[in-house]
Structure formats: structure tokens, C-alpha cells
SEMARDO-477466 format. One record per residue (C-alpha): x, y, z. Coordinates in steps of 0.001 Angstrom, whole numbers, padded with zeros to 6 digits, always signed. Layout:
<sites>
XYZ
...
</sites>
This chain:
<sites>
-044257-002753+025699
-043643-002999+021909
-044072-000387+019522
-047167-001054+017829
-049311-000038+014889
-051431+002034+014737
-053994+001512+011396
-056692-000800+012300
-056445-003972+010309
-059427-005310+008568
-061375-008571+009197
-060479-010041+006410
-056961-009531+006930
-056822-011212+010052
-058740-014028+009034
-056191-014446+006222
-053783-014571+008863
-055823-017280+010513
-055379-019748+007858
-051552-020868+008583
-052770-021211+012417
-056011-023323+011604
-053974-025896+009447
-051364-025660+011958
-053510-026847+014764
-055353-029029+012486
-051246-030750+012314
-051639-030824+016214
-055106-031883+016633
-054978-035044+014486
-051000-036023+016289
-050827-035277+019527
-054202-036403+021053
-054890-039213+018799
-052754-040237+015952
-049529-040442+017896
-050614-042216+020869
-052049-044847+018874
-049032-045350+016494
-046371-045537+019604
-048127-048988+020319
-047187-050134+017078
-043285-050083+018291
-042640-050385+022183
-044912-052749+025021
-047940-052313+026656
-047054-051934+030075
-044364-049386+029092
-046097-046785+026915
-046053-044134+029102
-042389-043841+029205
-041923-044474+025174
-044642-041414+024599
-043164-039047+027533
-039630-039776+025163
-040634-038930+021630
-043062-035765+022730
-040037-034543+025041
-037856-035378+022294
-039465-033192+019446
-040422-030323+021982
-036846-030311+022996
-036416-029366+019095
-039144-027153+019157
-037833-024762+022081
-034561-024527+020197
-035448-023369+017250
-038608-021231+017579
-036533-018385+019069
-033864-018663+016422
-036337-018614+013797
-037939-015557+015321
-034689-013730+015877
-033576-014334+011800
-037007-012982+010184
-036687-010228+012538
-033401-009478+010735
-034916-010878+007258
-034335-008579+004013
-035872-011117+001692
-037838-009220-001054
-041046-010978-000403
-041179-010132+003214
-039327-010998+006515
-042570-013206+007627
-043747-015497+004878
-040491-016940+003728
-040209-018903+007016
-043525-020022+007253
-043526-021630+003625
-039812-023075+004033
-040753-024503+007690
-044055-025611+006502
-042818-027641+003114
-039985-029337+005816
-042565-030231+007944
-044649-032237+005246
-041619-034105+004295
-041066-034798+008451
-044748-036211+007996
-044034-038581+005276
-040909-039672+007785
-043371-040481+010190
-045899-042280+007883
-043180-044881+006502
-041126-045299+009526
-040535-048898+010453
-038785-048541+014535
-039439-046014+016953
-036163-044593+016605
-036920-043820+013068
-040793-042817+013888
-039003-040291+017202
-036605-038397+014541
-039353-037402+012045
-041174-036508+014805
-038576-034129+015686
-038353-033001+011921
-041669-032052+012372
-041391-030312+015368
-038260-028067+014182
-039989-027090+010896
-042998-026411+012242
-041901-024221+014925
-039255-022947+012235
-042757-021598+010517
-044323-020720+013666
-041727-018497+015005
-041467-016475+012062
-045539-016110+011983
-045635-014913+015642
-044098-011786+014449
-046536-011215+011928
-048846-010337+014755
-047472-007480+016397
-046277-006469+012931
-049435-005464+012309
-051747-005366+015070
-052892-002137+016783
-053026-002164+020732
-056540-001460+020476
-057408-004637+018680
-054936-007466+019851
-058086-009188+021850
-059778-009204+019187
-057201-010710+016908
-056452-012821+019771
-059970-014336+019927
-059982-014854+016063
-056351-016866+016371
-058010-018432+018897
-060941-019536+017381
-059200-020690+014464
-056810-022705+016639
-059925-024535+017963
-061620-025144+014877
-058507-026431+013218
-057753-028687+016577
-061469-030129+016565
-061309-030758+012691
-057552-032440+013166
-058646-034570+016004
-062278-035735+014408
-060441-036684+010818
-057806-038688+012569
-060072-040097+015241
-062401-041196+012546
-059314-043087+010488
-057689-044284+013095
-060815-045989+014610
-061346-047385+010952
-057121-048640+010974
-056702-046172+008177
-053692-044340+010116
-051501-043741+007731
-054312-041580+005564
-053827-039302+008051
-050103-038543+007793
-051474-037310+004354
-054378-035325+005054
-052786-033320+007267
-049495-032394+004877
-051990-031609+002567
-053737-028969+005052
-050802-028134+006824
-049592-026766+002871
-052466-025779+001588
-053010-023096+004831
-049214-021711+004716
-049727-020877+001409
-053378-019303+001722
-051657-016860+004226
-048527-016137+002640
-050686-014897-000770
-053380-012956+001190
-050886-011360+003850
-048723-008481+002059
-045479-007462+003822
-043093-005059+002691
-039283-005659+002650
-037322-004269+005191
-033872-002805+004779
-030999-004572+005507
-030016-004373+009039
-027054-003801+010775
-024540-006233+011280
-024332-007908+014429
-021431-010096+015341
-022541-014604+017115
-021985-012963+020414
-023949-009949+020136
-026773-012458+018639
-026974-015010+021105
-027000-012397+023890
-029563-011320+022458
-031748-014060+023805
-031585-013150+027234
-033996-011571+028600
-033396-010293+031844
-035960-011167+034236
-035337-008720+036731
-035524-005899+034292
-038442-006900+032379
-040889-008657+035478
-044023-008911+034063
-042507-010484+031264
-040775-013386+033579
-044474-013645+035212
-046062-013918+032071
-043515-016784+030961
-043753-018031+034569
-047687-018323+034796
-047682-019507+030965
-045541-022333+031617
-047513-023716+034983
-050783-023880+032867
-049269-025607+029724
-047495-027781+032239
-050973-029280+033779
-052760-029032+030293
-050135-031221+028262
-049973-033383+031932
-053226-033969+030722
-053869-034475+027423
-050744-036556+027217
-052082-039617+028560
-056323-039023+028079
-056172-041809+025588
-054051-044335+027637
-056446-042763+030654
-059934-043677+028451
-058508-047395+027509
-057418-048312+030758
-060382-046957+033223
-062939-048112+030518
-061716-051487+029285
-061587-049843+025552
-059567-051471+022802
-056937-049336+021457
-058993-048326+018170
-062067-047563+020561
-059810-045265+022535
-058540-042668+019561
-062313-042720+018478
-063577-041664+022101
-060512-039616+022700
-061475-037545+019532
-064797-037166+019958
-063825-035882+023387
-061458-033565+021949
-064101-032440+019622
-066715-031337+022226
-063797-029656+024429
-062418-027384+021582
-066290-026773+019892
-067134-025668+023425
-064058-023375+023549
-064713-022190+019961
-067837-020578+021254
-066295-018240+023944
-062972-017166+022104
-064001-014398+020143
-066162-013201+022863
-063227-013324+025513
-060713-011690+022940
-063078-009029+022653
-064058-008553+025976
-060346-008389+026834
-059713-005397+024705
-062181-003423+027092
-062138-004649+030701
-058389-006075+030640
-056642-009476+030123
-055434-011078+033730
-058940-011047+034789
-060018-013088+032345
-056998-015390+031828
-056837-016358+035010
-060536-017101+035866
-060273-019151+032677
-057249-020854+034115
-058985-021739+037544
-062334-022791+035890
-059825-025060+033628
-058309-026967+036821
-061741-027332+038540
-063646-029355+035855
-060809-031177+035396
-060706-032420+038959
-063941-034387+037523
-060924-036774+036082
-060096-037756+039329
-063411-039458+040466
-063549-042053+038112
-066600-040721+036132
-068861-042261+033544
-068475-041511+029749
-071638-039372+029907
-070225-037490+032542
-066610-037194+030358
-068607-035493+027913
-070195-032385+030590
-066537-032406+032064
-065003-031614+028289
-068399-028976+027757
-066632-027247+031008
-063070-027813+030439
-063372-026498+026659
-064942-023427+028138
-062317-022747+030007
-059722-023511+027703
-061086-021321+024922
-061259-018205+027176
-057810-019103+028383
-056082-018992+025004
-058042-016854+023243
-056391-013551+025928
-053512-015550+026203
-051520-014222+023525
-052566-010717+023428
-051359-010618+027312
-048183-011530+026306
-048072-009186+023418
-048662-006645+025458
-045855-006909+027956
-043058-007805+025563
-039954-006193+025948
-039435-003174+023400
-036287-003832+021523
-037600-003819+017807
-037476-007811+017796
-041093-009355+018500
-040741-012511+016903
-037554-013265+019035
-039538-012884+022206
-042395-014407+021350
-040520-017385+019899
-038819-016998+023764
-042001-017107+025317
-043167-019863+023705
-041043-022013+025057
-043420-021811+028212
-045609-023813+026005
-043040-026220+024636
-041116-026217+027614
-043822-028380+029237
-044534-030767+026398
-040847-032102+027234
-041245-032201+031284
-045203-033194+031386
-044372-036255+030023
-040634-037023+030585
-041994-036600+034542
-045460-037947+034434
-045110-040907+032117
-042367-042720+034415
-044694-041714+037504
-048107-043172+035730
-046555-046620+034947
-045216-046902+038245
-047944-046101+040975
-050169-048330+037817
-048013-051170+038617
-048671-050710+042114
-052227-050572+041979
-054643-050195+038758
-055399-047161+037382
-053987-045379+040150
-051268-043314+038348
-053698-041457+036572
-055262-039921+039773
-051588-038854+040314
-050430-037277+037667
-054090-035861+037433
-054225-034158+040359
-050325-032789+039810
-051961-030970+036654
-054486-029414+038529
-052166-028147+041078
-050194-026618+038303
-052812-025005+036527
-054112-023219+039710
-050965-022060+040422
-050024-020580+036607
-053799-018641+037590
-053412-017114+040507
-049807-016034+039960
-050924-014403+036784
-051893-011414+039206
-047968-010482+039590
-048267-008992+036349
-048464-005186+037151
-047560-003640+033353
-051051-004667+031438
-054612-005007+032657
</sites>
């Protein structure tokens, strides 16, 4: 484990910290689930836009596992006077606006794929460096809560991203969106870099390329329930983004919806999964600081794969919207411990944002193989019979997720 604080931090300083990770989901709540889905038809076929989505998402999350380490590793070596946090997380933030604008005038697909991947370096440039701002200042005794507050501040953003670019999309005013959220995305990394203070650090010691790119490795056998934690991470985020990748391709297709009908219903799906999750994540996070975390992650993890079998029996809209009640409750509890798990068994070498940006990759990881393997696999067993690719790659996610649940048990260092 990490060296950790010990002064309790108030409420309102972790909500100030839970600015920069509302407008960052916000950035992935409008994109992934609805805006970018819809725009890829814009540039490649119909009967090939599984394969053209798998691409660009693997394509930017490639990106994203690069650099969110690296970025972690440098502010964890940062002298800069105004903090070794906050410098990152404006820089990476301003980049990623620009990456947005990229996206919103693009003209091909190859031009619309590499500001995608601007905006996946910069933003995970930001992101790495914020991790560590967590266990910078978080005392053991309240990482579930803090936890359950990121959380819920990940769902609300998510649910207000994917409403606001449901809602313009629907209306074929796409490329408002590409605005609104630069304007969020800004406006929240610079709400937390004024209310978060940070003191500078003194200059550290030198360290030659070689010593800093070992420094990546983390041994597996030496640090287990870190490996498990990774492990376990990565099998869930695999089935999730297996998911979530193709809902909207999964709503037009099964329910004969035009392609502005489909972002609408995908967001409003979106909307009652996260709300639903919202409502359990503070509750979890705290619960977790008291009774222990694996318990609750992986019940939350199993729960998630069950009501998501309800994909794979064709069901009714009305019935999509109990399966997203369930599946939101799930997937609130699940992230809201998530984090403070893996805080918790981090190796102690002085360099949290490095690991974290490491384990994170179990998140990104997955955004590049759910789709790069799924998308080739949906548009082939569709062209052998209709519809059926999504029962496949369906029930592959749920497999997954189970698996990332009960394996979560291996960890033997945290509760």
C-alpha cells in the first residue's frame, strides 16, 4: 500500500475535485455512446460500421494507454511552482478542446480518427496527472467515500453528456455538440485547478531514460493483488465497452429505428442507466469504507452481467428501460469502490499517479480490443443471419464481466 494522508479532507474539497471528473465524463458521455456512433456514418457504409467504429475507438485508446502512465510518471516528478497536479490537467485539457474542434470540421474519417486520437492523448494527458491528486490527499479512512463522490460525479456528468448530445443529435444539430462539450470540458479543469491548492514539491533526483522506463514495470509476481486488481479491472471494462460499443447500432437494427431515432433512444437509455447508478454511489463508497471493497465490487460486477443478459432475449423498449434501472445499479456500485480498491493496493514507491495511470490501462486496454474483436465478429455472424451478432458479442460481455467478479476474490491485501 501507498503512504497516505492522514488529515481528513473536507467536503467541499473533494467536491472541488469533482469538477474536472464531471466535465470529463460529460466529454465521454456525449462521444462515445452517442455522438460518435452517429458521426462514423457520415464517412464509411452501412453494412460495415462495426469495423470503421471498432478502428477509430481502438485507435484513440491505443493513444490513451500510452500516455496516461507517462503523464502520471512526469507530475509525479513535477517541480512546477503551481503544483505537480494542475499543470497537466489544464495543458491536457486546453489540447483536448482543440482535438474537439478537429473532430467538428473534419471532412474523411482519416481526418475525423486522428482528432479523435488528439483527444484521447490530451485527455488522458489531464487525467493521469489528476489520478494522483487523489491519493495525494486522501486519508485511508475516507477513500470510499471520495470514491462514491468521484463516482457520482462521473455519473452525473455521463447522464448530462449523453442527454445534451442525444437531444442535438436527434435534432441534426451535431456539430453544437463538439462545442458544448469544449466549453464544459474547460470550464471544469479550471474550476478544479483554482479550488484545489497544492504545494510545490522539491526538485527530485535525477533519474537517467533507462531508470525511467523501468520504472513502469510492475512486477506482477511481487505485487499480486495489484496484477488481480488490473486483471479483474480489465475483464469488466472488457464486457462493459463490448457493450456499450455497439447499443446504438444494437437499438437501430433490432428496432427498425432511423439513425437520428437511435442516438435519441440510446441517450435516454444512457440517462436512466447512469441516474440509476447515481443513486447508489455515494452509498456504496461509503459503505465500502466500513465493511470492505471486494464484497461490494464484485456483487456489483455479477448483478452488472445478469441484467444485461436481458440484451440477449430480444426485449421490448419498455423492458430496455427496467434492464438499464438494473444495469445502472450495478454499474454505479461497481465504480463508485472501484477506485478506492485499487488505491488501496498500489504498490508503495512514492509514485501514485504512475500506477494509477498503469492501471488504467485495464480500462483503456479494452476500449481498443472490445471493439477491434467484436466489431469484425458482429458484422459477420449479421451477415449470416439478422441481428444475430449482437447475441454474440452480447453474451461474450457477460462472460467477461462474471469472470472480472468472481476473480476479484484473489485479492488478499485489502478488504
Amino acid at each position: 500500500m501507498i503512504d497516505a494522508p492522514t488529515r481528513p479532507v473536507p467536503l467541499a474539497e473533494l467536491l472541488w475535485l469533482g469538477f474536472y471528473w464531471f466535465a470529463s465524463s460529460f466529454h465521454w458521455g456525449a462521444l462515445i455512446t452517442v455522438l460518435i456512433p452517429a458521426e462514423v456514418l457520415r464517412f464509411v457504409p452501412e453494412s460495415q460500421k462495426g469495423a470503421y467504429l471498432g478502428g477509430l475507438f481502438s485507435g484513440g485508446a491505443v493513444m490513451a494507454m500510452m500516455v496516461s502512465p507517462i503523464s502520471g510518471a512526469l507530475s509525479d516528478r513535477s517541480a512546477l511552482p503551481m503544483g505537480r497536479r494542475r499543470p497537466f490537467v489544464l495543458a491536457g485539457a486546453l489540447v483536448n478542446c482543440l482535438g474537439l474542434i478537429g473532430m467538428r470540421y473534419a471532412h474523411t474519417y482519416l481526418a475525423y480518427t486522428g482528432s479523435y486520437v488528439v483527444v484521447q492523448a490530451a485527455n488522458n494527458f489531464a487525467g493521469g496527472a489528476f489520478n494522483g491528486l487523489l491519493p495525494d490527499k486522501v486519508p485511508v479512512a475516507q477513500r470510499g467515500l471520495a470514491s462514491g463522490i468521484m463516482g457520482f460525479m462521473m455519473m452525473i456528468g455521463t447522464i448530462s453528456g449523453a442527454l445534451v448530445s442525444g437531444s442535438l443529435v436527434g435534432q441534426g444539430h451535431a456539430d453544437a455538440v463538439y462545442w458544448i462539450v469544449a466549453g464544459v470540458l474547460a470550464t471544469g479543469a479550471g474550476i478544479t485547478a483554482y479550488g484545489v491548492r497544492e504545494s510545490p514539491m522539491p526538485p527530485p533526483s535525477s533519474l537517467s531514460w533507462g531508470e525511467f522506463l523501468r520504472s513502469f514495470w510492475i512486477d506482477p509476481r511481487q505485487n499480486r493483488d495489484f496484477a488481480w486488481m488490473f486483471g479483474t479491472r480489465a475483464l469488466v471494462m472488457l464486457g462493459f465497452y463490448t457493450l456499450i460499443s455497439f447499443l446504438q447500432f444494437f437499438l437501430k437494427d433490432t428496432f427498425h429505428l432511423t439513425p437520428p431515432q437511435a442516438a435519441q433512444t440510446t441517450a435516454k437509455l444512457s440517462a436512466v442507466t447512469i441516474a440509476a447508478g447515481a443513486g447508489v454511489t455515494l452509498l456504496a463508497g461509503w459503505l465500502s469504507d466500513r465493511t470492505g471493497r471486494k464484497g461490494i465490487v464484485s456483487t456489483a460486477g455479477i448483478f452488472l452481467a445478469l441484467t444485461g443478459a436481458g440484451l440477449l432475449f430480444r426485449p421490448t423498449l419498455s423492458s430496455l428501460l427496467w434492464i438499464a434501472v438494473l444495469f445502472g445499479i450495478g454499474y454505479g456500485a461497481f465504480t463508485s469502490v472501484d477506485w478506492a480498491l485499487a488505491v488501496d493496493v498500489l504498490p508503495s514507491n512514492g509514485s501514485p499517479a504512475k500506477d494509477l495511470g498503469i492501471w488504467a490501462i485495464a480500462n483503456t486496454g479494452p476500449q481498443v480490443l472490445a471493439p477491434l474483436a467484436a466489431g469484425p465478429v458482429l458484422d459477420a455472424f449479421n451477415r449470416y443471419s439478422t441481428n444475430l451478432g449482437y447475441s454474440v458479442v452480447f453474451a461474450a460481455a457477460i462472460v467477461y464481466v462474471i469472470l472480472g467478479s468472481i476473480l476479484v476474490w484473489n485479492i488478499k491485501g485489502a478488504r
